[in-house]
N, C-alpha and C positions, 0 to 999 in steps of 0.2 A: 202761628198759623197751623192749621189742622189740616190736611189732606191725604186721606187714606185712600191706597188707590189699590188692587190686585192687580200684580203684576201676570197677564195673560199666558195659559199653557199653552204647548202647541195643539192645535186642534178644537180649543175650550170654546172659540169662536164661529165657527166654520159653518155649521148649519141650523145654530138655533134651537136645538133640540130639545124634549125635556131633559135629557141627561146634561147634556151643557147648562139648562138655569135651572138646575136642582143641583151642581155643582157651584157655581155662582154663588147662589141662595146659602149655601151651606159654608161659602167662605165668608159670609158675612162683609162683602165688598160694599164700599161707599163713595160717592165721590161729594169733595165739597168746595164752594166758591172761594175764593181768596174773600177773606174779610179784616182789611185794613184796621179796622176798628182795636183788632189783638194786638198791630204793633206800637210797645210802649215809647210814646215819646221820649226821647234823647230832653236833655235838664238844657233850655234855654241859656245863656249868658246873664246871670241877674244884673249885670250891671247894665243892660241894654235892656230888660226886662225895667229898670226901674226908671231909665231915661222914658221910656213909651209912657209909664206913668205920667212921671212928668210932664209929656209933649200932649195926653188924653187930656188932663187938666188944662194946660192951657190952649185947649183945641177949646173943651167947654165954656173957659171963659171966653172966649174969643174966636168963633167959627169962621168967622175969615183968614184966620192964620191957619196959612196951611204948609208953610216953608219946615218947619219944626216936627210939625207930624210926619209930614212925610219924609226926612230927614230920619225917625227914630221907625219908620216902617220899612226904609230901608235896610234899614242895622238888621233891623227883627228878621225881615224876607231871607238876608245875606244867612246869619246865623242857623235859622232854620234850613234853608237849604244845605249849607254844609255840614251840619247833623244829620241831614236825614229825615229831616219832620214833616211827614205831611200835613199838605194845606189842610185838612180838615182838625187835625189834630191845634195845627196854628190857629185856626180862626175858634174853634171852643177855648182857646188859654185866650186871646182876643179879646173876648163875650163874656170869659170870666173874669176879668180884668177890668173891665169896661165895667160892668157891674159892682164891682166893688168900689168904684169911684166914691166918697162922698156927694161929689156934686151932681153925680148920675141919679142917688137918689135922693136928694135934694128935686131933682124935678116935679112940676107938678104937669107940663104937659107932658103927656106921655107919645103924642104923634110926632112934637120936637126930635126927643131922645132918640124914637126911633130913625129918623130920618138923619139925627148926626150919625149913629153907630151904623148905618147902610154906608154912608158915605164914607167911614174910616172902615168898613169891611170892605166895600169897592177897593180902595185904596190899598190894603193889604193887599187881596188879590192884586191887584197889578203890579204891585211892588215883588211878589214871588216870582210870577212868571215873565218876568222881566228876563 
């Protein structure tokens, strides 16, 4: 994360002057938002990374099984929280996991797929903020 900030003279504030923002101006001061996006994900558990495989496939063949998914989104939510990973960060490794499925793209309805992968990203989510 980038945040450059001047730290304030006595005075540098006070009435707005030209001399105060041609002093400003010339320190080249910047402020910027936190953007999560910079911090690098922490290495998931691949042994719980490879169970979700697992439990996505048999999510695929069988979408009423939801004892096993959610069993292995548990694991995922637990592990990423105590790394440190945010949800955002978790739900693109998610999406890119999911995508990699064979039997994902093996589909040929494409309003199917989306509507399992909503429901196992609802389920993420709930399983994080748990």
């Amino acid at each position: 994360m980038v945040n450059i900030r001047l730290i304030p003279q006595p005075g540098m504030y006070v009435d707005g002057s030209a001399g105060n923002r041609e002093l400003l101006a010339s320190q080249n001061c910047m402020m910027m938002a936190f953007d999560s996006s910079q911090t690098p994900p922490s290495r998931l558990d691949p042994e719980i990374v490879a169970g979700l495989r697992a439990a996505l496939s048999a999510y695929m063949a069988n979408s009423a099984e939801h004892i096993r998914i959610q069993e292995a989104l548990v694991a995922l939510a637990d592990d990423a929280r105590a790394k440190a990973i945010l949800p955002e960060h978790l739900l693109v490794m998610l999406k890119d996991l999911w995508s990699s499925l064979p039997e994902v793209r093996a589909m040929t309805d494409a309003s199917e797929q989306v509507t399992l992968l909503q429901r196992v990203v609802t389920m993420c989510i709930k399983e994080y903020y748990r």
